[in-house]
Wavefront OBJ file of the C-alpha trace (Angstrom):
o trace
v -45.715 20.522 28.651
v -43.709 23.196 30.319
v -40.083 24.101 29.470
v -38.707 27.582 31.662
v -36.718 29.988 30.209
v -35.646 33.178 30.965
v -37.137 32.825 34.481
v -40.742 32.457 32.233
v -42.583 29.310 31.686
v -43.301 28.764 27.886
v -45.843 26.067 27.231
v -47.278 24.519 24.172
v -50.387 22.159 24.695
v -51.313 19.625 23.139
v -54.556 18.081 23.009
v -55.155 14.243 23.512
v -51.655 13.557 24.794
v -49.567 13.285 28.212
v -46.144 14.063 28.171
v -43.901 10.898 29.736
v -40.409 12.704 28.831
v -38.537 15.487 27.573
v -35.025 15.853 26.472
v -33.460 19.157 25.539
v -30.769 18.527 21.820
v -27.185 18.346 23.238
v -26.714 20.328 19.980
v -29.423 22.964 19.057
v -30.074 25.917 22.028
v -33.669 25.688 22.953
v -34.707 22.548 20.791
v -36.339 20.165 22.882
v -37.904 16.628 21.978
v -41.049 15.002 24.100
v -42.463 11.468 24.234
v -46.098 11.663 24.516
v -48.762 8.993 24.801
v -52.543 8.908 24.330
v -54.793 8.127 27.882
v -51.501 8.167 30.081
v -50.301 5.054 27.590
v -52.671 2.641 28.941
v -54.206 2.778 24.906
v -54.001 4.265 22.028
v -51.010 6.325 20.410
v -47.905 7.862 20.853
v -46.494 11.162 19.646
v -42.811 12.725 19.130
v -42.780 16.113 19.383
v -39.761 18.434 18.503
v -39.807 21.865 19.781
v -38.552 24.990 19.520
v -38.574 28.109 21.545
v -39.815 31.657 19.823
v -40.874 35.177 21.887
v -44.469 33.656 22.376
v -44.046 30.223 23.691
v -42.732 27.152 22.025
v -42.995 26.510 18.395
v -43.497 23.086 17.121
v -40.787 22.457 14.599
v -42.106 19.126 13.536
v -44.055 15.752 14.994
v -44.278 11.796 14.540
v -46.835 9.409 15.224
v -46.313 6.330 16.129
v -48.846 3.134 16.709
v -48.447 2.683 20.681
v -47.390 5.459 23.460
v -43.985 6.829 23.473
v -42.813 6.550 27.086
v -39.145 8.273 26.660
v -36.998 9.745 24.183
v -32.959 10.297 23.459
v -30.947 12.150 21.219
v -28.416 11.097 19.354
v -24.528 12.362 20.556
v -22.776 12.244 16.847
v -25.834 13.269 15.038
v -27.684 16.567 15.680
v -30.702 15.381 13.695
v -31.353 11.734 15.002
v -33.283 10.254 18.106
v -34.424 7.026 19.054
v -38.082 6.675 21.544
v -39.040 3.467 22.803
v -43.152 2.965 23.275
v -45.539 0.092 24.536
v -45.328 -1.889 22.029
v -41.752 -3.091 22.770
v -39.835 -1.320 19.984
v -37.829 0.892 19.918
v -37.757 3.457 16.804
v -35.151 5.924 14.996
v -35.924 9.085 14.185
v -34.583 11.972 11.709
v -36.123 15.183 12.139
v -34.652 16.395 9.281
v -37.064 14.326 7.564
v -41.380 14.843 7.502
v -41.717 11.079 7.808
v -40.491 8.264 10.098
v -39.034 6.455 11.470
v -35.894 5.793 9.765
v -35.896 2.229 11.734
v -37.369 0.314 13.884
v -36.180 -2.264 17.061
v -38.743 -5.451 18.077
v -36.903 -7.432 20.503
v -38.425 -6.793 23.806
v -41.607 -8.838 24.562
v -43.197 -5.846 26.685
v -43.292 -2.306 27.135
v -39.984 -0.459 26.483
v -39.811 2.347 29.244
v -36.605 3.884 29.219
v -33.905 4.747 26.800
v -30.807 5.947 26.522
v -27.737 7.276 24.200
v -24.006 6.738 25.867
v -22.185 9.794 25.800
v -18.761 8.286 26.678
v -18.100 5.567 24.034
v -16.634 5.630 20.554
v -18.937 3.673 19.350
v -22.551 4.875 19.247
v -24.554 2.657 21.504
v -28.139 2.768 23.498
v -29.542 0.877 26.069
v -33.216 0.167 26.844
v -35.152 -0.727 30.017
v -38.186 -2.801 29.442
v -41.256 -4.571 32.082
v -40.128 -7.551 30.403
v -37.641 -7.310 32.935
v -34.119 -7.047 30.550
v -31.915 -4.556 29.669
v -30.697 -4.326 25.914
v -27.873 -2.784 24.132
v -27.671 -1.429 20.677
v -26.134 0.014 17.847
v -28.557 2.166 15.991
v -26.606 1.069 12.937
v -27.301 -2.608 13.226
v -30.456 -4.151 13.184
v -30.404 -6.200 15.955
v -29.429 -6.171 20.124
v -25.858 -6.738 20.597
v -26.696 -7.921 24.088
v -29.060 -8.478 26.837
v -28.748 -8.167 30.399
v -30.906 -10.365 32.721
v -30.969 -10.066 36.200
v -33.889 -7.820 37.435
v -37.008 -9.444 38.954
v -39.616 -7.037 38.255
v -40.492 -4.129 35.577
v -37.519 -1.756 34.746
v -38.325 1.133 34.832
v -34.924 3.156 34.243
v -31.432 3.165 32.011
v -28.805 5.605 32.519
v -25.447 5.667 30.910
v -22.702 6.706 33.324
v -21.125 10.299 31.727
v -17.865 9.388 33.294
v -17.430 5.266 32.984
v -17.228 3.983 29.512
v -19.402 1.025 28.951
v -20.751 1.247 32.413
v -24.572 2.017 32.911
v -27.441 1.900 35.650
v -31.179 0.274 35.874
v -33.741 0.989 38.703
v -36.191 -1.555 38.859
v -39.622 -2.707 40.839
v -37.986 -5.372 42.408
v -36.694 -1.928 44.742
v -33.016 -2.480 43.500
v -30.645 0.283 41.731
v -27.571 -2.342 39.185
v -24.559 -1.040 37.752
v -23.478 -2.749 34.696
v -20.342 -3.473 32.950
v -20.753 -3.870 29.168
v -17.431 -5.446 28.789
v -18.143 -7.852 31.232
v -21.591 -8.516 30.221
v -22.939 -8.838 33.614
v -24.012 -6.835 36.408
v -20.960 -5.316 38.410
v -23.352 -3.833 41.836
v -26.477 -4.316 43.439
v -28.216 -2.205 45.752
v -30.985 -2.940 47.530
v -31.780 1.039 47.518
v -35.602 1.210 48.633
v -38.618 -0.713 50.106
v -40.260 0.046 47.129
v -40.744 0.354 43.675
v -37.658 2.325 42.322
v -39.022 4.447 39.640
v -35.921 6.804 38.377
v -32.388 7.118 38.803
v -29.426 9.094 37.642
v -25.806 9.860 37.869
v -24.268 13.255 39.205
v -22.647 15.107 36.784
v -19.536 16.083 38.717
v -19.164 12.697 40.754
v -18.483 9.123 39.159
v -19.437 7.641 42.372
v -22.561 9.248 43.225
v -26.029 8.016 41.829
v -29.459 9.482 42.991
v -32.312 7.404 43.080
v -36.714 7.995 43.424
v -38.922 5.687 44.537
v -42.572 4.997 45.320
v -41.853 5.653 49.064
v -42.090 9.300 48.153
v -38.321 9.279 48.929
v -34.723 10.406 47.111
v -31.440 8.695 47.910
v -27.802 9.018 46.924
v -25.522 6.309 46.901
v -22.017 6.686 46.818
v -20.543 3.171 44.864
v -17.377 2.854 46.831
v -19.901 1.780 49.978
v -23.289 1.232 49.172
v -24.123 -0.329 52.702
v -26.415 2.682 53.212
v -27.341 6.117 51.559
v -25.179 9.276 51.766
v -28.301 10.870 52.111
v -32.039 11.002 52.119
v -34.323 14.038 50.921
v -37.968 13.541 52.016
v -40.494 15.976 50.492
v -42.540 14.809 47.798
v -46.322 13.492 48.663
v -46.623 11.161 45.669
v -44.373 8.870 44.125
v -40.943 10.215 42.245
v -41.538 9.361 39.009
v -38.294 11.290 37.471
v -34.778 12.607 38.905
v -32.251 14.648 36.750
v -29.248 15.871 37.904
v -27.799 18.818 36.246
v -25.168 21.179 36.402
v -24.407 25.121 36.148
v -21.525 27.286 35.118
v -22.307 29.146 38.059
v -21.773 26.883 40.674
v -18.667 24.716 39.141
v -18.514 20.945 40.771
v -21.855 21.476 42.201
v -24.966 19.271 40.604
v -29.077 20.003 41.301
v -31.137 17.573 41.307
v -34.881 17.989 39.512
v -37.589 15.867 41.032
v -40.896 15.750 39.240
v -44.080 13.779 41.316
v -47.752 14.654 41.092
v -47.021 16.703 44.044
v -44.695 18.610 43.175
v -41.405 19.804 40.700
v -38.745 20.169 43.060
v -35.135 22.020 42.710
v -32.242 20.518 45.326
v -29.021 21.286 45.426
v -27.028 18.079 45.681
v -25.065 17.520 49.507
v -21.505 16.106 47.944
v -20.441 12.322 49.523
v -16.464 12.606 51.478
v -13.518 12.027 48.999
l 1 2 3 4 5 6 7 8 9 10 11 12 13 14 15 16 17 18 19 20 21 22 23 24 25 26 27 28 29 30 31 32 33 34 35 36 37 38 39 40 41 42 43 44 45 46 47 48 49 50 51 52 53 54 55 56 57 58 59 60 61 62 63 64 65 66 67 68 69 70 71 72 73 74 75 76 77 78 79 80 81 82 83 84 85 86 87 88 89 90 91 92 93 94 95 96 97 98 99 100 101 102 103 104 105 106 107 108 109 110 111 112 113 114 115 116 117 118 119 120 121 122 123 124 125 126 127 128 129 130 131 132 133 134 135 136 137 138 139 140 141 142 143 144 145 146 147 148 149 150 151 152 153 154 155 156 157 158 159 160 161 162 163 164 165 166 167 168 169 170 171 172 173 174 175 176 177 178 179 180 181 182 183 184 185 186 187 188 189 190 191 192 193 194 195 196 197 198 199 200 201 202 203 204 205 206 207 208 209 210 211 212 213 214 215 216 217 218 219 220 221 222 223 224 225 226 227 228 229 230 231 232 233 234 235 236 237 238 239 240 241 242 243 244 245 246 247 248 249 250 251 252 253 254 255 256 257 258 259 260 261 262 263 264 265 266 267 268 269 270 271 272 273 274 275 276 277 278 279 280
């Protein structure tokens, strides 16, 4: 488990388990959270690990264990101390790393494993969604016990949930059944679909900068964009990668103002892009 900084990779190993996701706190410089899972998450168990950065690597500021693998984590956006992980199991569980033990709560509702997670950033209301291989979507609010609503649609394993930063209430899911769905929450129903590979879509995610533009990875070793006002075909293709894309992030700088990379990570490679913007 590698985070850079300072142009120097810091690393902290840990023994036993292999990292599935990381997510740097929208609220503490440095602190980052992993999901980690025993024998790639085929068995055994899962681990949350919060981290911190010091002059000599990463420091681990505190850990959970939990009975199946984790497979990807989220932090909360109105609570610098909370985060919810979803594992194999097909829960989903709350976390407060202000507290030695955990979780706080936990989420059965999904029949299999629970591979993606996510915290909206755009809503009043506090809500996540979750991505499972029992092929449905959920939503929740961490301070109710139960889904507020599930979203069927998907023929295959989903393998990825991202909140739009821009659209309330709107969100994406990349699935095996090669498609990339926008959602509507209000309308409880899907609002696009794209048949965006001819393959097993592993990852997607929205640009920062552009409502319209999503980026999506695929076992075809391939990265598309798709701009939503005409999603006949990409506005663009990056070829590269040897193995299959199993995460995209987009991510912006300071530096380079209404600009967006894109971070790749296969077994071939980690890969930095900058993103080509779509015509107004």
């Amino acid at each position: 488990m590698n985070a850079v900084c300072g142009g120097a990779a810091r690393t902290l190993r840990v023994p036993g388990r292999h990292g599935y996701a990381a997510e740097f706190s929208p609220y503490l410089p440095g602190r980052l959270a992993c999901a980690a899972a025993q024998h790639y998450g085929i068995a055994g168990c899962g681990t949350l690990l919060i981290l911190d950065p010091n002059e000599s690597g990463l420091r681990l500021f505190r850990s959970f264990d939990w009975s199946d693998g984790l497979f990807d984590v989220t932090w909360s956006e109105n609570n610098e101390h909370v985060l919810v992980t979803c594992s194999g199991d097909g829960s989903l569980q709350l976390w407060d790393t202000a507290k030695a033990a955990g979780p706080l709560q936990v989420y059965k509702e999904h029949t299999q494993e629970v591979y993606s997670v996510d915290w909206s950033q755009t809503r009043g209301e506090q809500l996540v969604v979750s991505g499972s291989w029992d092929q449905t979507v959920k939503l929740w609010d961490p301070t109710v016990g139960k889904s507020l609503c599930t979203f069927r649609g998907h023929e295959n394993v989903i393998y990825s949930t991202i909140w739009s930063p821009h659209i309330p209430g709107c969100f994406a899911s990349a699935s095996g059944d090669q498609t990339l769905r926008i959602w509507d929450v209000k309308a409880a129903g899907v609002r696009i679909v794209i048949p965006a590979h001819q393959a097993e879509i592993l990852s997607c995610d929205w640009c920062k900068y552009n409502e319209n533009l999503l980026v999506t990875g695929a076992v075809d070793c391939s990265l598309r964009g798709w701009d939503l006002r005409n999603v006949r075909q990409p506005v663009f293709e990056l070829l590269g990668h040897t193995y299959a894309i199993r995460r995209v992030k987009t991510e912006s700088y300071p530096i380079a103002q209404a600009q967006s990379w894109l971070i790749t990570i296969s077994a071939s490679w980690v890969q930095a892009i900058l993103l080509p913007q779509p015509p107004e």
